[in-house]
Structure formats: structure tokens, C-alpha cells
N, C-alpha and C positions, 0 to 999 in steps of 0.2 A: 620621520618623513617630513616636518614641517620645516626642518632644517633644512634637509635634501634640496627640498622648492626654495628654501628662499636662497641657498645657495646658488641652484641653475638660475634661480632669476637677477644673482647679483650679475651672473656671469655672462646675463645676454644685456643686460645692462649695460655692462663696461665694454661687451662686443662692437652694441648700438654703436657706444660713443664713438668706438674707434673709429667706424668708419661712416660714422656722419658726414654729411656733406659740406663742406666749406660756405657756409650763405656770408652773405655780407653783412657785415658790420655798418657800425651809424659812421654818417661825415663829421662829427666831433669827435668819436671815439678814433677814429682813422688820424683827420689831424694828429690829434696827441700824440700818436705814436709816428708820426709821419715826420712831428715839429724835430724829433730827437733822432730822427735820420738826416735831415735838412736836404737832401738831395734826391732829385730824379732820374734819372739816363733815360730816354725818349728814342726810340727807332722807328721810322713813321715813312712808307712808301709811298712816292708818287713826290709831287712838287712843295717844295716849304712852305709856300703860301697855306695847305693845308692844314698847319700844322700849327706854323708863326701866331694867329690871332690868338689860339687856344690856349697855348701854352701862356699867353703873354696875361691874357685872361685868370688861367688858372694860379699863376704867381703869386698875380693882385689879391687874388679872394683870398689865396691860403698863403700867407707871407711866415718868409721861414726855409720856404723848398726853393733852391736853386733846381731851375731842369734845364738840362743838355739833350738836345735837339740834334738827331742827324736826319736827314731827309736823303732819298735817291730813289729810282729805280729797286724795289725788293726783291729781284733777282741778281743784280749786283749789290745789296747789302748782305743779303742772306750768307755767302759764303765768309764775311769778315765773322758774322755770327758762329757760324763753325767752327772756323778753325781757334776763337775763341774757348768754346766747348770741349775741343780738343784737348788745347793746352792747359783748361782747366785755369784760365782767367778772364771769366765772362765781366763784361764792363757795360752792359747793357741789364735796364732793369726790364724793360716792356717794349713790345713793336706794334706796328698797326700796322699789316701788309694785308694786301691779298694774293700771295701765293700761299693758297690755303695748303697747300702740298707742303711748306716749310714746316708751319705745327703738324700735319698727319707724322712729317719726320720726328721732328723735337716730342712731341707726343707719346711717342714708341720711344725712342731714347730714353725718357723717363727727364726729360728736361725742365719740362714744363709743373707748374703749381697750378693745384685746381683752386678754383677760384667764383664762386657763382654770386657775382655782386647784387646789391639792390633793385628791383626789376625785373630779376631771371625769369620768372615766371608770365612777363610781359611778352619774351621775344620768342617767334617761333622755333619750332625746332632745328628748320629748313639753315637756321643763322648759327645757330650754337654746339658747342661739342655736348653730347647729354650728359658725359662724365665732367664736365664744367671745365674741363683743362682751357679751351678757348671762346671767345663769342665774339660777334658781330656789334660793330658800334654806329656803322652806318650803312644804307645799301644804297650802291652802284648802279645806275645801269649804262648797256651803251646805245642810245640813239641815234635817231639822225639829226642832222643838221644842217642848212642852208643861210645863205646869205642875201636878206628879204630883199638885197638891190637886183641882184640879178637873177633870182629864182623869182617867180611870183607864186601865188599860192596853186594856181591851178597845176603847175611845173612840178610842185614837190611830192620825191618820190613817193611811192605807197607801198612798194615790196623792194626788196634787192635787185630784181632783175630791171626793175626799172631805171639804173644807173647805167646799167649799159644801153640805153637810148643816146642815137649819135650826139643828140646836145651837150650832154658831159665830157665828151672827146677831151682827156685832158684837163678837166676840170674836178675830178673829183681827186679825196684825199681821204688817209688811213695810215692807224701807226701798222708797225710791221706783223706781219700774224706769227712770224718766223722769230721775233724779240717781245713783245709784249703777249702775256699770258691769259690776258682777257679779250685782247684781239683776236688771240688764235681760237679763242671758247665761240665768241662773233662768226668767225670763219666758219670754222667748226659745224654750228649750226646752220649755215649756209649751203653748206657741198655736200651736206647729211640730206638737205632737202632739195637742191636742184642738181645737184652733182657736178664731180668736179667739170665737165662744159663749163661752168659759171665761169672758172677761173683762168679760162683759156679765151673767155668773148673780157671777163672783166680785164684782163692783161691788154688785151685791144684794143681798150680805151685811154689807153697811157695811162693809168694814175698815177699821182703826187703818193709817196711814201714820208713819215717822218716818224721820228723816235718820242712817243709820248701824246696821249692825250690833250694837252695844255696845248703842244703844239696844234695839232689837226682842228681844237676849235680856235685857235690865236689865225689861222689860214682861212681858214671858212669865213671866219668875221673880217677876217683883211680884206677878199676878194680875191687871195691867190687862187684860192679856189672857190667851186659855188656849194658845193654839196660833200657832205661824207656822210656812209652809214654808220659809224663808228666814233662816234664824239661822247664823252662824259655830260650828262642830259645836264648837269647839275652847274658842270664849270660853262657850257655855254647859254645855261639861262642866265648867269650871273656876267658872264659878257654881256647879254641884251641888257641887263636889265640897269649896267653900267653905261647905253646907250649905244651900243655898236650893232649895228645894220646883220643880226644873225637871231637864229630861232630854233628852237627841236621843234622834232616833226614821229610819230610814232605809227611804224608800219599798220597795215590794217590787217597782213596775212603772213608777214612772219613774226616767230617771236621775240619778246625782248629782251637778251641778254642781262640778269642781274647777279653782284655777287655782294654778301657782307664784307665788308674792309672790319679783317677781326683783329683782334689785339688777344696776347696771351702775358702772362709775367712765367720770367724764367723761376724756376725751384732755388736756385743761387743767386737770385736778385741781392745786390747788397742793401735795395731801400725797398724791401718788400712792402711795407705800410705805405709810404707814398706812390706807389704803382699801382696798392690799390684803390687808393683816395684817389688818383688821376681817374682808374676807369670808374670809381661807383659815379664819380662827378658830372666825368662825360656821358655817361646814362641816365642821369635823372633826365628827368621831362623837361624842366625847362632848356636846358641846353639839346637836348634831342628839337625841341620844337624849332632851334635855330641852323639848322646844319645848311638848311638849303638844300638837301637832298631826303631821301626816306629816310625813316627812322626804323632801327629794329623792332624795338616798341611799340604792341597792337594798338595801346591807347595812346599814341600820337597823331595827331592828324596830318596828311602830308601838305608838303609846299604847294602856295595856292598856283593854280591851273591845273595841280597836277592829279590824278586820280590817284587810291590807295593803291598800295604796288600790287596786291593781289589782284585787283580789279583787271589789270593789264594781262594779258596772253604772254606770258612768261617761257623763258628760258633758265629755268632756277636750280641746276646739274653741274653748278660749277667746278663745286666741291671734288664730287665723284669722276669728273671728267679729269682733272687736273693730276688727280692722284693715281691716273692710268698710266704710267709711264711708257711703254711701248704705241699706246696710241697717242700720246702728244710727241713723242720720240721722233715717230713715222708719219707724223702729220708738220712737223717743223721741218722733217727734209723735204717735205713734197713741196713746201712753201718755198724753201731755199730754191728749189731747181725751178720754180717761175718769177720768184723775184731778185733770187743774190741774196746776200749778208747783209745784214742792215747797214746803211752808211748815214755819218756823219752822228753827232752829241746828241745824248738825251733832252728834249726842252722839259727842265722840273724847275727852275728856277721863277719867280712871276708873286705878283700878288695877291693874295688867295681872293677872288670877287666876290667872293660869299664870305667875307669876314664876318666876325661874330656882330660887332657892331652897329652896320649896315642892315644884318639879318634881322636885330630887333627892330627896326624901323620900320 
């Protein structure tokens, strides 16, 4: 009998191991193995600036890794990813998008490598896959924003409905809800709570359309426009705080759209060790505490003026909303039939305002 038991117990043993969790490893032990990959492949959605100081940063400290950088739009990267997958030669080690619907796919595929680096137990759940396939490296939201020459404080808005007040005629601006995925999540919660009327008085007021976030706060700070509900809080604080005449402003009664920009590493990454020195790197605290935007991470404090993200009246469904396909489906063509097709290039090109360098100052 004593044999029996220590038999069952080699054999929940060896069970455990199996399917123990991937925790991270140390940023020395990762180097080492990372030095004799020497290379990274980087897929990073939204503008290069986001991406440029990091990367150029993380060279410096850890020399040895070449990384390749592609930066766009993650609904027009994502399908070069596929058909990659397809033909079964993937050229990409790790992405940082938020169409969080790409990993729910790659996920199910069986694409993705679980992964739960250093800190996992810092980040809420609301940011991370539980089965560790993806997480969150930083949070998003989308605020408002005006342009402190021609709005004054009493002027700026307090809810959505207050954009369509005649002063805006024409003056406000927004990327497309109909091409961008977190515009439509914006939207979204907008027509959920005043219905679609909103979007028959908001069409009233002419707005300015453009492809991308960078752009719509690059407008507001020009004076093309005075106002949009729909700006990245983060790139247009870092417009002010570069000295140009713009500012966030955060509803008092609707809520505020946020989503993690998560990163996963492929299962066939060819520099799996340096993919995942990139992300334990970009999670430690110090580099969390410089993003200029939230951190996923409970124990980081956020960017000064700004209150901790849960503090805010949140819109935090991004996830579950995105990965509805018949409802984003049926809410892109309702979009289409009052705006048209998106026209003209995506603005992603620009210099990140929240460089790393800048941030520690």
C-alpha cells in the first residue's frame, strides 16, 4: 500500500508540473537566453512614436537584440498576421494591439504562448487573459478634449449631448466609429444611452472626421477644431504639456471608455526569450511609472492630475463588446449609412509626446 501512495503521488506530481503555469522568469536569466536569439520582431498598433522611444530604450539596456519595429493601424496589420499563420511562416515574435478580438481569435487557434510575466498578480483581471495567453501593458482611455484658445473653461463639455450645442457647428472632430474599433466602443456607449437621435442631431453639426487618434488630438491643438469627445487622454496631455493651447476634460455623467493595449507572443515566435524580456521589461514598475498614461499595475501610481483609473465612472466592456461580431458588424453599417467610408490615410506617423525621456523629467 505504501508503494501504491507514493506512486499516485509521483503521478500528481508530474501531473502538477505539467500543467503549471508559465510565471516569469528573472531579466538576467531572460537576457541570457534572449543574447543567443539576438533578435526581436515588434508588431505595435497605433502611431510609431509609440513604440520608437521604447524600443530604442530597450536596445540600449539590453545590447545584443536587434528589434524590428512595424507600427499601423491593428486592423490593417492584423490580416498580414493571418495569412502568415496560414502559410505557416510567421515573421512576427509579439504585437501590442487593441483589437482585443485578434488574440480571442489567435487564442482559439491555439496560436498564442501562455505567458504570465513578473507582476501578474499586480494587474487586474478586467486587463489579462486568466489562462495568461494575453495581458495588458497599458490603459487607454478616450476623453475629451478642447483647445483652451477657443473653448474657455466654462464652455467645455460635461456630457455628449452637449456637443451638439449650436457653438460647435462644425467645430468638433472624431476618428471614424465605422474604421476605428475603439471609436465604435465610444460610440457605442453613446446610442446605448441617448439613442441613436444622438447621431441624427450629432450629423447636424457637421463634424470633422479623420482616421486616427494622433490626428483628432493634432486638430483640436491646431484650432481646426475646438472640441472632440474622442481623443486619447494621454497623447493630448502630452500635446499640452509640449506647450500647445489643448487639454482633457472628463465627462461628469457619461462614462469613460478604457481598454488595455495588450501584447501576446506567438507559440512559433522564432525569439521567444527576447519577446519575453521585452514584455517582463515593459511591466516592471519603473517603466510602468513612465508611460504617461495608466498602468495596469495596482501598485503604480497614475500620471500626475490624473485620478487612479478605477476612481473614474468607467466604460471597461471593451473586451466582451468587440468580440460580439454580429453586434460590431450591425453597428459599422449603421455608422456607414450616416457617415460614408472612411476617407483619406491613417495619421500614425508623429513623435511619440510622451517619450520615455521627457516622462522621467
Amino acid at each position: 500500500m505504501h508503494v501504491v501512495k507514493q506512486l499516485l503521488w509521483s503521478l500528481f506530481v508530474l501531473a502538477a508540473g505539467a500543467i503549471a503555469p508559465a510565471h516569469g522568469q528573472s531579466i538576467d536569466d531572460l537576457y541570457t537566453a534572449a543574447k543567443r536569439e539576438g533578435a526581436l520582431s515588434l508588431m505595435g498598433g497605433g502611431p510609431a512614436g509609440l513604440y520608437e522611444p521604447w524600443v530604442h530604450e530597450f536596445e540600449q539596456r539590453f545590447p545584443g537584440i536587434k528589434v524590428t519595429l512595424q507600427a499601423g493601424f491593428s486592423n490593417v496589420l492584423d490580416p498580414i498576421i493571418d495569412r502568415e499563420l496560414a502559410e505557416h511562416r510567421l515573421s512576427i515574435d509579439l504585437t501590442i494591439f487593441q483589437t482585443l478580438q485578434d488574440y480571442d481569435r489567435w487564442k482559439k487557434l491555439g496560436a498564442l504562448m501562455v505567458f504570465r510575466p513578473d507582476g501578474w498578480n499586480q494587474i487586474d483581471a478586467s486587463f489579462k487573459d486568466a489562462e495568461g495567453y494575453h495581458v495588458g501593458v497599458a490603459i487607454y482611455a478616450l476623453s475629451y478634449a478642447f483647445n483652451t484658445k477657443e473653448v474657455s473653461a466654462s464652455e467645455v463639455p460635461k456630457s455628449a449631448m452637449d456637443f451638439l450645442k449650436p457653438q460647435f457647428k462644425g467645430k468638433i472632430v472624431t476618428s471614424y466609429p465605422n474604421d476605428d474599433d475603439v471609436t465604435l466602443y465610444l460610440f457605442h456607449t453613446i446610442v446605448q444611452k441617448y439613442g441613436w437621435d444622438f447621431m441624427d442631431k450629432y450629423m447636424a453639426t457637421e463634424p470633422l472626421w479623420i482616421r486616427g487618434h494622433l490626428g483628432v488630438a493634432r486638430v483640436v491643438a491646431s484650432g481646426q477644431a475646438e472640441a472632440t469627445f474622442d481623443t486619447m487622454a494621454n497623447v493630448t496631455l502630452g500635446l499640452k504639456n509640449n506647450g500647445q493651447p489643448t487639454n482633457v476634460a472628463f465627462s461628469l455623467g457619461d462614462p469613460l471608455p478604457i481598454w488595455p493595449q495588450t501584447t501576446a507572443i506567438f507559440k512559433d515566435a522564432a525569439h521567444p526569450a527576447a519577446a519575453k524580456l521585452y514584455i517582463t521589461w515593459f511591466l516592471q514598475k519603473e517603466q510602468q511609472a513612465r508611460l504617461g498614461t495608466w498602468s495596469v499595475r495596482a501598485d503604480v501610481p497614475p500620471p500626475a492630475g490624473l485620478k487612479p483609473i478605477f476612481d473614474y465612472q468607467l466604460a471597461n466592456d471593451f473586451r466582451n463588446f468587440i468580440v460580439n461580431e454580429k453586434v460590431v458588424d450591425d453597428e459599422r453599417k449603421r455608422f456607414d449609412s450616416y457617415i460614408g467610408k472612411p476617407q483619406g490615410d491613417p495619421v500614425i506617423r508623429a513623435t511619440d509626446p510622451l517619450a520615455p525621456a521627457r516622462a522621467r523629467q
